[in-house]
VEXFI-798712 format. One record per residue (C-alpha): x, y, z. Coordinates in nm, 2 decimals, padded with zeros to 4 digits, m for minus. Last residue first. Example, Ala and Ser with C-alpha at 12.3 -4.5 7.8 and 13.67 -1.06 7.14 Angstrom:
// residues 2
kolza x 01.37&y m00.11&z 00.71
kolza x 01.23&y m00.45&z 00.78
//
This chain:
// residues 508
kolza x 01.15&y 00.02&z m00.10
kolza x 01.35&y 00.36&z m00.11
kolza x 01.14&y 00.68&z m00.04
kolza x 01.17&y 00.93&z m00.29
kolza x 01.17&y 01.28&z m00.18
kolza x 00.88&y 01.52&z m00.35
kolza x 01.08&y 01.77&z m00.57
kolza x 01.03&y 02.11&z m00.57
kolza x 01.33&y 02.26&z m00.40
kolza x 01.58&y 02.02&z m00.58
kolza x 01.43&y 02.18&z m00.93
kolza x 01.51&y 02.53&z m00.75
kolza x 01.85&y 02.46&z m00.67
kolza x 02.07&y 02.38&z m00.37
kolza x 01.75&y 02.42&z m00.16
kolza x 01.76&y 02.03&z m00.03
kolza x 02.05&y 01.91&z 00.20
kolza x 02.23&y 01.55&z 00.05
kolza x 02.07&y 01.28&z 00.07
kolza x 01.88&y 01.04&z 00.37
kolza x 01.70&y 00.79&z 00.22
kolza x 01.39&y 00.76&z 00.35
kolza x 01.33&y 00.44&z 00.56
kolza x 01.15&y 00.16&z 00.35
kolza x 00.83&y 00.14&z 00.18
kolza x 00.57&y m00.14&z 00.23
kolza x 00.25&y m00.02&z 00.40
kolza x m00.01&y m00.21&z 00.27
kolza x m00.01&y m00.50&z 00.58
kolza x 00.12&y m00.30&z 00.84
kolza x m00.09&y m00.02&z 00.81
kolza x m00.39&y m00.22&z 00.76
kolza x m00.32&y m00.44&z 01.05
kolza x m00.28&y m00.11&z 01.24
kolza x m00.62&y 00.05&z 01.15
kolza x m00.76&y m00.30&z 01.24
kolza x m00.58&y m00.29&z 01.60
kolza x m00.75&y 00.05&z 01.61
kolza x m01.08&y m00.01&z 01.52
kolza x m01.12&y m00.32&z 01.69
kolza x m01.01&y m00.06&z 02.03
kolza x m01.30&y 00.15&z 01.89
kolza x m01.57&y m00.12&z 01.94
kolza x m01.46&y m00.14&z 02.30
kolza x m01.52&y 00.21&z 02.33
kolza x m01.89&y 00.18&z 02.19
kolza x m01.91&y m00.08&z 02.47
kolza x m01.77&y 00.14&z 02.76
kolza x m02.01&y 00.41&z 02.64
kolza x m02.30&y 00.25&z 02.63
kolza x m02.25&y 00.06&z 02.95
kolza x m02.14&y 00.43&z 03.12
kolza x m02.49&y 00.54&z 03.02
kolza x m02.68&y 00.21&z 03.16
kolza x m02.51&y 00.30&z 03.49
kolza x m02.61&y 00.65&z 03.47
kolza x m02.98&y 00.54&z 03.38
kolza x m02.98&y 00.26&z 03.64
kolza x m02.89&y 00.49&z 03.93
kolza x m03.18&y 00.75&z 03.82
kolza x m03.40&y 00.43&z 03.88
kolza x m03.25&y 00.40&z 04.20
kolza x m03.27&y 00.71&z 04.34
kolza x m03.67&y 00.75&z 04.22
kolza x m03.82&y 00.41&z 04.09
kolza x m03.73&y 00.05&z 04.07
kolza x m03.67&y m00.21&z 03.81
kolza x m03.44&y m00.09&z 03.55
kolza x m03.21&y m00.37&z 03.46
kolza x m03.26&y m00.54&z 03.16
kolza x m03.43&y m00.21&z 02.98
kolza x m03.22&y m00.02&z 03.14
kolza x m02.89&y m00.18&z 02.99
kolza x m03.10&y m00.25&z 02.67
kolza x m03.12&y 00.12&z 02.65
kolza x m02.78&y 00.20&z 02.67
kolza x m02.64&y m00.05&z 02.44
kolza x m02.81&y 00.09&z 02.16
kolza x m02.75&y 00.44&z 02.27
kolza x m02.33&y 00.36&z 02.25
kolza x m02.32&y 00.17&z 01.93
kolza x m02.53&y 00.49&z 01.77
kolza x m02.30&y 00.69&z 01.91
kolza x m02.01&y 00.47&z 01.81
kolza x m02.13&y 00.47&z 01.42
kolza x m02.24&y 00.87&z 01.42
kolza x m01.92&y 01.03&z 01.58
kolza x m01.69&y 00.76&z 01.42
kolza x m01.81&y 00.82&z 01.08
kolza x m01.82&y 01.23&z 01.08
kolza x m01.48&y 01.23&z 01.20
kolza x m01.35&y 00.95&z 00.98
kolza x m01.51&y 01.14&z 00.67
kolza x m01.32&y 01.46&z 00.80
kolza x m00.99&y 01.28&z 00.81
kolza x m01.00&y 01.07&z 00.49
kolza x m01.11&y 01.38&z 00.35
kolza x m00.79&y 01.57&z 00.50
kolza x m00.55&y 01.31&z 00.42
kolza x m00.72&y 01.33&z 00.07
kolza x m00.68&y 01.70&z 00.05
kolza x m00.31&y 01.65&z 00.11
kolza x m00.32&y 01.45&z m00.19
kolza x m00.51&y 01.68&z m00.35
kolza x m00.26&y 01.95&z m00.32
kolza x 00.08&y 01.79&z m00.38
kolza x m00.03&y 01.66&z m00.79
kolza x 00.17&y 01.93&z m00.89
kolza x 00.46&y 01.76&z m00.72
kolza x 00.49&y 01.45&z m00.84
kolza x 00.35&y 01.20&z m00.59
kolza x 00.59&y 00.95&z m00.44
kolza x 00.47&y 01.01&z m00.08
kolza x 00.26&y 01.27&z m00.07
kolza x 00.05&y 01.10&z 00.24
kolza x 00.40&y 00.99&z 00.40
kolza x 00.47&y 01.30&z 00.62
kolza x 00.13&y 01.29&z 00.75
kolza x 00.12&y 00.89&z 00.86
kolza x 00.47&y 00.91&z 00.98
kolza x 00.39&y 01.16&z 01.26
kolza x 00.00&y 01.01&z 01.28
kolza x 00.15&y 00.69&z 01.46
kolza x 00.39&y 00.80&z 01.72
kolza x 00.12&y 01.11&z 01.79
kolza x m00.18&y 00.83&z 01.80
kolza x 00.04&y 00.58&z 02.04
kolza x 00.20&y 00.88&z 02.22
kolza x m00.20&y 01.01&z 02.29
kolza x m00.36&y 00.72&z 02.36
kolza x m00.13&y 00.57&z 02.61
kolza x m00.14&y 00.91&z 02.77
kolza x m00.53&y 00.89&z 02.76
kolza x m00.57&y 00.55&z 02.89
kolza x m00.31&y 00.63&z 03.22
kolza x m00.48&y 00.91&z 03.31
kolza x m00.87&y 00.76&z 03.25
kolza x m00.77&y 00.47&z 03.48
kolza x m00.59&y 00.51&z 03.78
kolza x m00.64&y 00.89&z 03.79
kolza x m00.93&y 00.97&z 03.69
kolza x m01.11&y 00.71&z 03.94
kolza x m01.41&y 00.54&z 03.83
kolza x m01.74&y 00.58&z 04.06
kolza x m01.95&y 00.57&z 03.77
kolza x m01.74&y 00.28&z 03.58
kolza x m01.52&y 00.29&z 03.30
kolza x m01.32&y 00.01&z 03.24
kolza x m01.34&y 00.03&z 02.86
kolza x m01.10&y 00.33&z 02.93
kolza x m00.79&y 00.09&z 02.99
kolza x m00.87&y m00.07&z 02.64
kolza x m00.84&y 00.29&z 02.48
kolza x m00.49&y 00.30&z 02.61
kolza x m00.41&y m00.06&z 02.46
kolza x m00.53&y 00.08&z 02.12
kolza x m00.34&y 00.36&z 02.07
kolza x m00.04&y 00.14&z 02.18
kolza x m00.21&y m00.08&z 01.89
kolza x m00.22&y 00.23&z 01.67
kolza x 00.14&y 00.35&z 01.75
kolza x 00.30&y m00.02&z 01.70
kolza x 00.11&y m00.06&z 01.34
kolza x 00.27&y 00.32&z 01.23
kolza x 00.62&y 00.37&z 01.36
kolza x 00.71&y m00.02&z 01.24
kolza x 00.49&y 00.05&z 00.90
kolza x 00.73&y 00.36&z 00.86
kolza x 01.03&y 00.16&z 00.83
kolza x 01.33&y 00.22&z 01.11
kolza x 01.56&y 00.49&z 01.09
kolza x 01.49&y 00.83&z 00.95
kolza x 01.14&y 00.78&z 01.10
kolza x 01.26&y 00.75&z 01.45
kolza x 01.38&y 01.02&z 01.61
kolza x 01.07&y 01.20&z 01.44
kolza x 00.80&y 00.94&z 01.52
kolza x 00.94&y 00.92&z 01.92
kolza x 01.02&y 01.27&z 02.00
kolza x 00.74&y 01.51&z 01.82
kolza x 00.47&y 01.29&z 01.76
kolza x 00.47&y 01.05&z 02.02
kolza x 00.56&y 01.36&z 02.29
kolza x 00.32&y 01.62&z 02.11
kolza x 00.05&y 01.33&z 02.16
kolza x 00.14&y 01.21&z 02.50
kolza x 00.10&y 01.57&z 02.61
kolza x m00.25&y 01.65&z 02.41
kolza x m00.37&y 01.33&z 02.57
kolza x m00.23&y 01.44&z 02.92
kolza x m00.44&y 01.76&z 02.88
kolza x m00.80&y 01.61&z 02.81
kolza x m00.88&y 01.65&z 03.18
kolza x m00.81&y 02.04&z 03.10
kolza x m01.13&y 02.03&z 02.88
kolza x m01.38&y 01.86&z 03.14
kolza x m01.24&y 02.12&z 03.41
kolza x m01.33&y 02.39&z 03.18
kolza x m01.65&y 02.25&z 03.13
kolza x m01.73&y 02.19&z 03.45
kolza x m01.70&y 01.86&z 03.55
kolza x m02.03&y 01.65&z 03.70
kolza x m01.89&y 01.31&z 03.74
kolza x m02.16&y 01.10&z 03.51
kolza x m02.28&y 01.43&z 03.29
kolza x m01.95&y 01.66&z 03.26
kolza x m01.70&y 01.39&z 03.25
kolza x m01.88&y 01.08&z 03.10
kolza x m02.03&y 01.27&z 02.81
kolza x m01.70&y 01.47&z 02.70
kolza x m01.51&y 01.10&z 02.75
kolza x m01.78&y 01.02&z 02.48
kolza x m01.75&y 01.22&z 02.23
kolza x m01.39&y 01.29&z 02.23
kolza x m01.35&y 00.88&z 02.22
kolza x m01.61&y 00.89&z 01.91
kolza x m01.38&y 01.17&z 01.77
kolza x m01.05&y 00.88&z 01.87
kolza x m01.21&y 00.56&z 01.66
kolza x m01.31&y 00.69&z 01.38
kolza x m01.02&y 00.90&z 01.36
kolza x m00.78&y 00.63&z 01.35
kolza x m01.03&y 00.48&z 01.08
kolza x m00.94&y 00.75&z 00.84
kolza x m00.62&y 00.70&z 00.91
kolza x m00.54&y 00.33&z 00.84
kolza x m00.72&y 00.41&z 00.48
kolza x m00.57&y 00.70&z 00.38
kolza x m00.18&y 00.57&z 00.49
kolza x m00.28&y 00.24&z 00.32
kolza x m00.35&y 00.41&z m00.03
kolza x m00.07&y 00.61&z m00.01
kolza x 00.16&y 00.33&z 00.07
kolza x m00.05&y 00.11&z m00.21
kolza x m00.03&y 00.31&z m00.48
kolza x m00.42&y 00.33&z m00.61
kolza x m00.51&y 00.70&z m00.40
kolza x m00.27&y 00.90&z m00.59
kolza x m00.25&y 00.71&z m00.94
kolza x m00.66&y 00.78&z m00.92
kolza x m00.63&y 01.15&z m01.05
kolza x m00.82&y 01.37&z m00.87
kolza x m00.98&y 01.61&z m01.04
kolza x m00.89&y 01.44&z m01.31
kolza x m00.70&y 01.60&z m01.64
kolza x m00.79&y 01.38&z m01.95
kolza x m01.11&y 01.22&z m01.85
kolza x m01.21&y 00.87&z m01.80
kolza x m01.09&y 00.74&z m01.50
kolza x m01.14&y 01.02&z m01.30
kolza x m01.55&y 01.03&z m01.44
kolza x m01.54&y 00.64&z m01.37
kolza x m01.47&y 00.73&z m00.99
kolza x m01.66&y 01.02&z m00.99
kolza x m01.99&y 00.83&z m01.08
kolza x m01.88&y 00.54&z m00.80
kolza x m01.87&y 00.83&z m00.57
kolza x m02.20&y 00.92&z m00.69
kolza x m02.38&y 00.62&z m00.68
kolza x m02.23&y 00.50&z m00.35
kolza x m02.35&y 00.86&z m00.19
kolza x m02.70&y 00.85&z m00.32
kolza x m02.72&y 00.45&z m00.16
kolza x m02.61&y 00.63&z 00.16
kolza x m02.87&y 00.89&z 00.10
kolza x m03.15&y 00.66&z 00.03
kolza x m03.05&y 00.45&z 00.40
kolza x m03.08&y 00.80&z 00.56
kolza x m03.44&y 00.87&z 00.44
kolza x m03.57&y 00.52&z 00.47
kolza x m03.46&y 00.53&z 00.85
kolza x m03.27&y 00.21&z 00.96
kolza x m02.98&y 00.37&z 01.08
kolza x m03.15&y 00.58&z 01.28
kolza x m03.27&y 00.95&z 01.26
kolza x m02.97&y 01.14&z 01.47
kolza x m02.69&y 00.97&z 01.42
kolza x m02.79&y 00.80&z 01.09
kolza x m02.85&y 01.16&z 00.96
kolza x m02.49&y 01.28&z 01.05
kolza x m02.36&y 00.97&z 00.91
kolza x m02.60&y 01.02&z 00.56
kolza x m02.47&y 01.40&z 00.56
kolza x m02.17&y 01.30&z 00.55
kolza x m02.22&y 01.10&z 00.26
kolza x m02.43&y 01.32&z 00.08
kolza x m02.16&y 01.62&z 00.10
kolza x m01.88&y 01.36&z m00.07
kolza x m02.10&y 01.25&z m00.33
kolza x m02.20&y 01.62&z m00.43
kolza x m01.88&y 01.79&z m00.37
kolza x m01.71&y 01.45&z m00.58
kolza x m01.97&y 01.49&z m00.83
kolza x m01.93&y 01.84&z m00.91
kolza x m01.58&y 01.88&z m00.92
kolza x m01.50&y 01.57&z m01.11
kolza x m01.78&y 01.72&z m01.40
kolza x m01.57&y 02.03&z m01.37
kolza x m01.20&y 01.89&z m01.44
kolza x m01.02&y 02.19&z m01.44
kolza x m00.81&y 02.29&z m01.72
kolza x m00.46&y 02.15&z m01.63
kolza x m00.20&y 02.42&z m01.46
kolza x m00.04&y 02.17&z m01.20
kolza x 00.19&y 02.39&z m01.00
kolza x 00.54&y 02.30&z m00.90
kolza x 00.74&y 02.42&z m01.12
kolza x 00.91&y 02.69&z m00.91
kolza x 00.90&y 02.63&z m00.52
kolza x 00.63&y 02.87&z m00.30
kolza x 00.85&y 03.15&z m00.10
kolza x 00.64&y 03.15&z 00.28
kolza x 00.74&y 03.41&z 00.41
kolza x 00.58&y 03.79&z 00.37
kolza x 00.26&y 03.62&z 00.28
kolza x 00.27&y 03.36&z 00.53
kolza x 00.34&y 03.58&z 00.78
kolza x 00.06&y 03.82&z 00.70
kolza x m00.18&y 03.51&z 00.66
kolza x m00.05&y 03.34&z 01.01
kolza x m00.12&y 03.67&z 01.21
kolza x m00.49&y 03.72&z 01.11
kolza x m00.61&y 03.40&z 01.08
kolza x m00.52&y 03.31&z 01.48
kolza x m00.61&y 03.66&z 01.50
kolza x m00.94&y 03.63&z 01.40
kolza x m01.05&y 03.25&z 01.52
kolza x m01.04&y 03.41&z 01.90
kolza x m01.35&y 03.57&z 01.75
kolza x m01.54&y 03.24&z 01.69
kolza x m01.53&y 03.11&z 02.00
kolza x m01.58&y 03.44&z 02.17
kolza x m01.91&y 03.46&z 02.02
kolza x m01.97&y 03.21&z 02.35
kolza x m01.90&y 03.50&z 02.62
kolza x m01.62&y 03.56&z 02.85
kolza x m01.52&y 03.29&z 03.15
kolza x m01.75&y 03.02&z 03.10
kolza x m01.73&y 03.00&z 02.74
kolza x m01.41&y 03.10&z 02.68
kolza x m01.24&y 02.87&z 02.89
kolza x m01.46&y 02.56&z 02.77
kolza x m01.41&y 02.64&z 02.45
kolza x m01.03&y 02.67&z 02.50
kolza x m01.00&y 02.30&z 02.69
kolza x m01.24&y 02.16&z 02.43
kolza x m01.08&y 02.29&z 02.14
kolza x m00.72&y 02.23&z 02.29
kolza x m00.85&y 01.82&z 02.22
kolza x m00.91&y 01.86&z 01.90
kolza x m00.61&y 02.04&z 01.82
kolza x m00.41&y 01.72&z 01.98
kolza x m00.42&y 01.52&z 01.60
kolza x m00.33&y 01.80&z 01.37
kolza x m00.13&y 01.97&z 01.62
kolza x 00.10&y 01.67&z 01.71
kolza x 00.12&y 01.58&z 01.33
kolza x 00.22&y 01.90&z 01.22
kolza x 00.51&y 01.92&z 01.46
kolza x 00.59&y 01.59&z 01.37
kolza x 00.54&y 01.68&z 01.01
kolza x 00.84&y 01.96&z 01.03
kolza x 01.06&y 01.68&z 01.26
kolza x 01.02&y 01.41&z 00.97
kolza x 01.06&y 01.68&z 00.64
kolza x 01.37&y 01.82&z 00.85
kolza x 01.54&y 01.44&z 00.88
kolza x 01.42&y 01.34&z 00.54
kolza x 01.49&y 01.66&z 00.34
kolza x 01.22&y 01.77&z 00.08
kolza x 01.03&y 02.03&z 00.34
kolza x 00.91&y 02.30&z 00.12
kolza x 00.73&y 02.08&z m00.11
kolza x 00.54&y 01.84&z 00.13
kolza x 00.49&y 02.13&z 00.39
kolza x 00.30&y 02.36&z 00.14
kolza x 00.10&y 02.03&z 00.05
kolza x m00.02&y 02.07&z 00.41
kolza x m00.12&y 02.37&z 00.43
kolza x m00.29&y 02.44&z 00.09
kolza x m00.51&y 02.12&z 00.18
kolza x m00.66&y 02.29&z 00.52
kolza x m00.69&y 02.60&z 00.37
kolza x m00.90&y 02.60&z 00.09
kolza x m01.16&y 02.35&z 00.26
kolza x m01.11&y 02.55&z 00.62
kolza x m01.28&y 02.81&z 00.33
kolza x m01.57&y 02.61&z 00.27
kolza x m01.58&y 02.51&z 00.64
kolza x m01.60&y 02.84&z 00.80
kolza x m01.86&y 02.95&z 00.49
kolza x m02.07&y 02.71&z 00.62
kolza x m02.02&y 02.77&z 00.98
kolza x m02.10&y 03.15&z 00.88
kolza x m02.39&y 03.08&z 00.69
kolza x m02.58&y 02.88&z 00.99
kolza x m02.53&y 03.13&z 01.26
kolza x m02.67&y 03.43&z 00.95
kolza x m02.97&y 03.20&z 00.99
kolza x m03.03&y 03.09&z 01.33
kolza x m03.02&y 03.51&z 01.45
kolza x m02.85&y 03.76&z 01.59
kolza x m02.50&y 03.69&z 01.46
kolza x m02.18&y 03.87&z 01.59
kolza x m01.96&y 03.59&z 01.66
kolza x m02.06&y 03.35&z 01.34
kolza x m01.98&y 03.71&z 01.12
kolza x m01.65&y 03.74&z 01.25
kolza x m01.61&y 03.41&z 01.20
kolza x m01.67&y 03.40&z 00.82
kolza x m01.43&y 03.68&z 00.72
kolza x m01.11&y 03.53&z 00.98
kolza x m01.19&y 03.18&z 00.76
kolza x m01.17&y 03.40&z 00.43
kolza x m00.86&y 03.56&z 00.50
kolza x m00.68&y 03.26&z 00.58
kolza x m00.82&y 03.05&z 00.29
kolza x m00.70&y 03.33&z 00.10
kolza x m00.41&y 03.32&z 00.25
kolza x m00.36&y 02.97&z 00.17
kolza x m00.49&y 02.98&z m00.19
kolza x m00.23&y 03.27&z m00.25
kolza x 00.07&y 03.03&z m00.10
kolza x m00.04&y 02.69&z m00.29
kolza x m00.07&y 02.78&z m00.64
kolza x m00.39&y 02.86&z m00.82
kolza x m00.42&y 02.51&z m00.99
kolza x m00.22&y 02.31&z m00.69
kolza x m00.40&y 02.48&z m00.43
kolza x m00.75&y 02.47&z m00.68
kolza x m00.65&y 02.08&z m00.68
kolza x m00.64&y 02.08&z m00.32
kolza x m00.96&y 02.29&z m00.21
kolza x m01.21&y 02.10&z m00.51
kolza x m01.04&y 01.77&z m00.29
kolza x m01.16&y 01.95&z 00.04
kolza x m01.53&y 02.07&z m00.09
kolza x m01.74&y 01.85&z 00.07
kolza x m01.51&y 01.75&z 00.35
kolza x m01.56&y 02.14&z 00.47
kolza x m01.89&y 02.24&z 00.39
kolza x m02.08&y 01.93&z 00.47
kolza x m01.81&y 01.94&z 00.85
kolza x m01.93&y 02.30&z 00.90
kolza x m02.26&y 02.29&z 00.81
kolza x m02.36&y 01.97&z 01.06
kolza x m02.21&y 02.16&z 01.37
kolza x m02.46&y 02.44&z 01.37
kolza x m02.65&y 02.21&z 01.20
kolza x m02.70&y 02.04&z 01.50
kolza x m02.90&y 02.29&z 01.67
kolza x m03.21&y 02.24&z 01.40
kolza x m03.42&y 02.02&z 01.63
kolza x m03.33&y 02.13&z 01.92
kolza x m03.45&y 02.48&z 01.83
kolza x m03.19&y 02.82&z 01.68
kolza x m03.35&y 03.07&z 01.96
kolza x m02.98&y 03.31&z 01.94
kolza x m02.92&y 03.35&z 02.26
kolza x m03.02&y 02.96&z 02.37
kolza x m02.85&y 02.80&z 02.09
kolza x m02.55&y 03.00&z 02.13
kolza x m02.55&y 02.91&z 02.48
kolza x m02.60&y 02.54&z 02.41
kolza x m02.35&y 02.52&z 02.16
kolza x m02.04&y 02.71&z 02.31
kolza x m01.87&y 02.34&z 02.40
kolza x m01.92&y 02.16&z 02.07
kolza x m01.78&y 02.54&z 01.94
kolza x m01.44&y 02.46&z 02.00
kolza x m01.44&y 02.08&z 01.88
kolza x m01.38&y 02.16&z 01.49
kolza x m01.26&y 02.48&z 01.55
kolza x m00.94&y 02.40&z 01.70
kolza x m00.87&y 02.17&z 01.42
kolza x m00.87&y 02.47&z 01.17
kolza x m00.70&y 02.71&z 01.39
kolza x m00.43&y 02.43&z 01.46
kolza x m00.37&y 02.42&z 01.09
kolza x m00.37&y 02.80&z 01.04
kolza x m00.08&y 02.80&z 01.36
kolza x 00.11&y 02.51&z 01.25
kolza x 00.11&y 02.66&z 00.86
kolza x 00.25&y 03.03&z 01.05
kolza x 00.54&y 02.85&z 01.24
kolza x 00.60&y 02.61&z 00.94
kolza x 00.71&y 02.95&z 00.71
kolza x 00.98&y 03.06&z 01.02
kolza x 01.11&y 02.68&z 00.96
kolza x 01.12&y 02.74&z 00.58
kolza x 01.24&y 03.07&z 00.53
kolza x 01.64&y 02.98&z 00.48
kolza x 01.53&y 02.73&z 00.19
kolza x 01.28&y 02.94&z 00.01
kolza x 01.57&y 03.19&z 00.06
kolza x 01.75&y 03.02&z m00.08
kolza x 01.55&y 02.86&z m00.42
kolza x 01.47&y 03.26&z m00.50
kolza x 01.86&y 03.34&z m00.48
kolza x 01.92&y 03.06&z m00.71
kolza x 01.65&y 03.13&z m00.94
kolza x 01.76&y 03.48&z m00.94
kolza x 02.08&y 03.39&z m00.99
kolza x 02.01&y 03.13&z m01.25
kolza x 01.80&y 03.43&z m01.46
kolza x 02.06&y 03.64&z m01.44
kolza x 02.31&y 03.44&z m01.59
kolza x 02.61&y 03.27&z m01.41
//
C-alpha cells in the first residue's frame, strides 16, 4: 500500500473512531444556538429596564437575532461547504462566544442591539456547519438514526431548557448572565471540535460563489421576517407591513430565477425540488409554527393567568423536553431502520397534534396536571418521534458538497417557522381576545378584571386550536410527499475515505 492510501486510510479512521466524541461537541453548539433563542425572552424586561432600551424598540432585542440569523443561514451553508465544514464551525463558535460577551456587558440600547445581531450572524455560520457535519460523518443507517435522534431531541427541547435556564439565571444571578453562560458552551465545543472532529475528503464544493444569490436571498429572506415581526406588532393590515411582504415575494422570486439561471447557485434548486426533501422543509417549517406559538402562549398563561414565577414557569416545560428526548431518542431511532419515514413522521405530528388538542381546554382555574401534563408529554414524543426522521432525512440524496445548504434549509425552514408562528397565532390570539371582552365585559372592578383573564385564555385557546390544523396539515404533507423507503442497512462506513463522504442512499 502507498503512502498516500495509508494516510488516507488512517485519516478515514480515525474520522470513523472520532465520530461519537465529535457529536458530543455538535449537540452542545447546537443546543447553545436553540438555547438562545428562548433564553433571553425571559431576561428582557430587566435588560430593558438596566439598560433604558423603550417599549417601543425592546423587540429588537429579539427582532436582530432572528433578521441576522435566517437572513444569512443559506450564505452560512454554502460558505460551510465552500470553506469546509470544521473551520466554519469554529469560527461560528468563536464568533458566537465574541458576540455575547459583548450582549452581557453592554451599557447601553446600542451596543445590546449589535451583539444580538452579530449572535445571529454567527448562529448563521454555525447552525448549518453543524448539521451537515452530521450528514457526512454519520453515513451508517443505524448510527446516522441514533446520532440525529440525539440531534433532534436538542434541536426541538432547546427551546424549552431556554426558558427553564433563563428563568434560573435571571432570578437567581443577574440577566447578562444569559449571555455569559453562552461562553463556555462556545468555549468547550470549539476546542473539541478542533481537536476532533476529522472533516471527510472530497467533500467540499469549491464553485465561485454565486454573489447576486447571496444578496438576494439575505435581502428576501431578512424582509420577510421582518414582515411577520411587523405584522405582530403593527397589524396585518398596515401599509407598511403589507409593502414588505410584497418586497419579500419579489425577491425570493428574484433568487429563484437568479438559481435557475447561473452556473454555480447559491442554492441550487435540485435540493429543495426532490420531493422527500422538499416535504421534509415544508412539514417542518409548519411544526414550528405551530409549537413557538405554543411556547408563546403557555409562557403567557403560566406567569400572567396562574401567577408562576419564572423559574417555575420554565420547569412546567420539563415533561415536553422529556417526551421529546423519549420520541426522539427511543421511538424515531428504534424505528427508522424499520418502518418508512412518512410512518415515523405523519403519526408524530398528529400525536403532536392530539397533545395540543388537550391544551385547547384551557381555562383560568385549569389544573396542570390533568390537562397541561398530559398535552405537553403528547407533544413532546409526537414532535421528538417526528423531528428524529425529519433531521436525518433533510440531506437525503444530496451529494455531498451540496451538505451545507441543505442543512441551512432545515434551518431556514426553521427560523421562518419561528418567526411565522409567533406573529400569525399572536395575532389569532389578540383578535379573539378583544371580541371576548368586547361580547362580554359588562361590569366594573373584580369583574371586569375577570373578563380580561377570561378573554385572554379565549385568545389563547383559539390560536391553539389553529395550531392543532397546523399539525394534522404538517402531517398530511409528510405523508403525502414523503415517499422513500427504510434505509438500507450496508455494510459499516469508514472503510475508506470515498465511503466516509458519501450521503447514504435511501431505497424507494
Amino acid at each position: 500500500m502507498s503512502e498516500t492510501a495509508q494516510a488516507t486510510a488512517k485519516a478515514a479512521a480515525d474520522s470513523h473512531s472520532n465520530r461519537w466524541k465529535a457529536l458530543t461537541f455538535i449537540a452542545l453548539a447546537q443546543l447553545m444556538v436553540v438555547l438562545d433563542a428562548t433564553i433571553v425572552n425571559i431576561a428582557l424586561p430587566s435588560a430593558q429596564q438596566d439598560l433604558g432600551i423603550s417599549d417601543g424598540n425592546r423587540q429588537w432585542v429579539i427582532t436582530a437575532y432572528a433578521l441576522a440569523f435566517g437572513g444569512l443561514l443559506l450564505f452560512g451553508g454554502r460558505i460551510a461547504d465552500l470553506w469546509g465544514r470544521k473551520r466554519t464551525f469554529v469560527a461560528g463558535l468563536i464568533g458566537f462566544a465574541a458576540a455575547s460577551a459583548l450582549g452581557g456587558a453592554a451599557t447601553n440600547e446600542a451596543t445590546m442591539l449589535g451583539a444580538r445581531a452579530l449572535q445571529g450572524a454567527f448562529g448563521a455560520l454555525l447552525a448549518p456547519a453543524a448539521l451537515s457535519l452530521l450528514a457526512v460523518m454519520f453515513t451508517e443507517p443505524k448510527e446516522r438514526a441514533k446520532a440525529f435522534g440525539i440531534y433532534g431531541a436538542i434541536a426541538g427541547g432547546g427551546g424549552a431548557v431556554g426558558f427553564i435556564l433563563g428563568g434560573l439565571l435571571t432570578e437567581y444571578l443577574d440577566w447578562r448572565w444569559t449571555f455569559f453562560v453562552n461562553i463556555p458552551f462556545a468555549i468547550i465545543a470549539a476546542l473539541g471540535a478542533y481537536f476532533v472532529i476529522r472533516e471527510p475528503s472530497g467533500s467540499r464544493n469549491r464553485s465561485p460563489l454565486d454573489i447576486p444569490g447571496v444578496v438576494l436571498s439575505i435581502l428576501g429572506l431578512v424582509t420577510l421576517v421582518y414582515a411577520f415581526t411587523r405584522a405582530e406588532s403593527d397589524g396585518w393590515g398596515d401599509s407598511t407591513t403589507v409593502g414588505l411582504f410584497v418586497a419579500a415575494a419579489v425577491l425570493l422570486a428574484a433568487f429563484v430565477f437568479t438559481e435557475s439561471k447561473v452556473k454555480a447557485p447559491l442554492l441550487p434548486l435540485r435540493v429543495i425540488t426532490e420531493r422527500n426533501r422538499g416535504g421534509i422543509y415544508l412539514s417542518l417549517g409548519l411544526a414550528i409554527i405551530a409549537l413557538f406559538g405554543l411556547f408563546l402562549f403557555l409562557t403567557y398563561y403560566m406567569q400572567l393567568v396562574k401567577g408562576y414565577s419564572p423559574v417555575k414557569t420554565g420547569l412546567a416545560f420539563l415533561p415536553l423536553i422529556g417526551g421529546l428526548m423519549v420520541g426522539s431518542t427511543q421511538i424515531g431511532t428504534r424505528l427508522l431502520t424499520r418502518v418508512p419515514p412518512r410512518l415515523l413522521m405523519a403519526p408524530g405530528f398528529l400525536v403532536a397534534g392530539t397533545g395540543m388538542f388537550f391544551l385547547t381546554r384551557l381555562e383560568i382555574g385549569t389544573s396542570y396536571a390533568s390537562v397541561i401534563l398530559p398535552g405537553l408529554v403528547l407533544l413532546g414524543l409526537g414532535m421528538g418521534t417526528a423531528f428524529m426522521p425529519a433531521l436525518s432525512l433533510s440531506t437525503h440524496g444530496v451529494e455531498p458538497r451540496d451538505a451545507g445548504v441543505a442543512s441551512a434549509m432545515v434551518n431556514t425552514s426553521q427560523q421562518v417557522g419561528g418567526a411565522i408562528g409567533t406573529a400569525l397565532l399572536n395575532t389569532i390570539a389578540a383578535s379573539a381576545t378583544t371580541a371576548y371582552i368586547k361580547d362580554h365585559i359588562g361590569g366594573a372592578g373584580s369583574q371586569a378584571q375577570l373578563v380580561q383573564l377570561e378573554g385572554q385564555v379565549h385568545g389563547y385557546t383559539n390560536a391553539i386550536w389553529f395550531a392543532v390544523g397546523i399539525l394534522v396539515l404538517a402531517a398530511t404533507i409528510a405523508f403525502t410527499f414523503i415517499n422513500t423507503g427504510k434505509p438500507e442497512v450496508g455494510p459499516p462506513s469508514g472503510e475508506g475515505a470515498e465511503d466516509e463522504a458519501k450521503i447514504p442512499v435511501i431505497a424507494h
